[in-house]
C-alpha positions in Angstrom: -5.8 16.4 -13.6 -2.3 16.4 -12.4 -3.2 14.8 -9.0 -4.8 12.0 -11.2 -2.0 11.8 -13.0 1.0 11.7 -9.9 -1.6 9.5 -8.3 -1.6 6.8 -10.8 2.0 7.0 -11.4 2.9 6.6 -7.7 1.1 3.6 -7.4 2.1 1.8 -11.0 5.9 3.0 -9.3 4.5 1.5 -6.1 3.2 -1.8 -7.3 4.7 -2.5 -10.3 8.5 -1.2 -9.2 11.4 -2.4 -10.6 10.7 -5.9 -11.7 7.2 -6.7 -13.3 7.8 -10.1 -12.7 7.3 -10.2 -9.0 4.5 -8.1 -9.3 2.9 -10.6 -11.6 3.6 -13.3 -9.7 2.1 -11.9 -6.8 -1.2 -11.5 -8.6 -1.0 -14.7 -10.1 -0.5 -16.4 -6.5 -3.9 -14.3 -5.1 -5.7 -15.7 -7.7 -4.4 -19.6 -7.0 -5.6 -18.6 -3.1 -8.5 -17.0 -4.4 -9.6 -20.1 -6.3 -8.9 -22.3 -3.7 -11.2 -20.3 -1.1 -13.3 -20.2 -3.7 -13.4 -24.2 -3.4 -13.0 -24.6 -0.4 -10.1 -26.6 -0.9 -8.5 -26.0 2.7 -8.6 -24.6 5.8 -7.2 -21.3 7.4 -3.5 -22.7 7.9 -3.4 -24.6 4.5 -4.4 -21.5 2.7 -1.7 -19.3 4.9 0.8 -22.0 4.2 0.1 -22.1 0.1 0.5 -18.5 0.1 3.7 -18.3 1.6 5.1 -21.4 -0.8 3.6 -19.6 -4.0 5.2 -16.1 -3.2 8.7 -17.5 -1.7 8.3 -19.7 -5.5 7.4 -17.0 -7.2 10.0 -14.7 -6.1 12.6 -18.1 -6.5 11.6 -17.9 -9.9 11.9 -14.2 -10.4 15.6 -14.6 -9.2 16.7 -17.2 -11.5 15.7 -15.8 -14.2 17.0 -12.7 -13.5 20.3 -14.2 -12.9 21.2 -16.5 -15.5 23.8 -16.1 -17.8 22.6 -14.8 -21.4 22.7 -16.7 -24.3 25.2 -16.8 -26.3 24.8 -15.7 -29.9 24.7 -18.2 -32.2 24.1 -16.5 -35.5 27.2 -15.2 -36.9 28.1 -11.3 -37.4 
């Protein structure tokens, strides 16, 4: 049970990592591609190409919010 156990935490650690955003971004950008194979929407390149703008977009997102300033409190004491 403890193999079961270190397995499943290695690859939560694995997929999941630091930021749970990425990760969810990833799986949200296979299922856009999966949909649109699914469709037949387009062809070999234009399905390479749409992954590689959803994941650089996704990961553009992950960044900016990760990095901007935190709101200011606006409720006193």
């Amino acid at each position: 049970m403890k193999f079961l156990k270190s397995f499943g935490q290695f690859w939560y650690d694995f997929i999941i990592g630091d930021d749970w955003k990425i990760a969810t971004a990833v799986v949200a950008a296979l299922i856009v591609l999966y949909l649109a194979v699914a469709a037949h929407l387009l062809s070999d390149t234009g399905l390479t190409i749409l992954g590689g703008v959803l994941l650089v977009a996704a990961f553009a997102v992950s960044l900016a919010i990760d990095v901007r300033p935190p709101k200011k409190n606006s409720h006193p004491g």
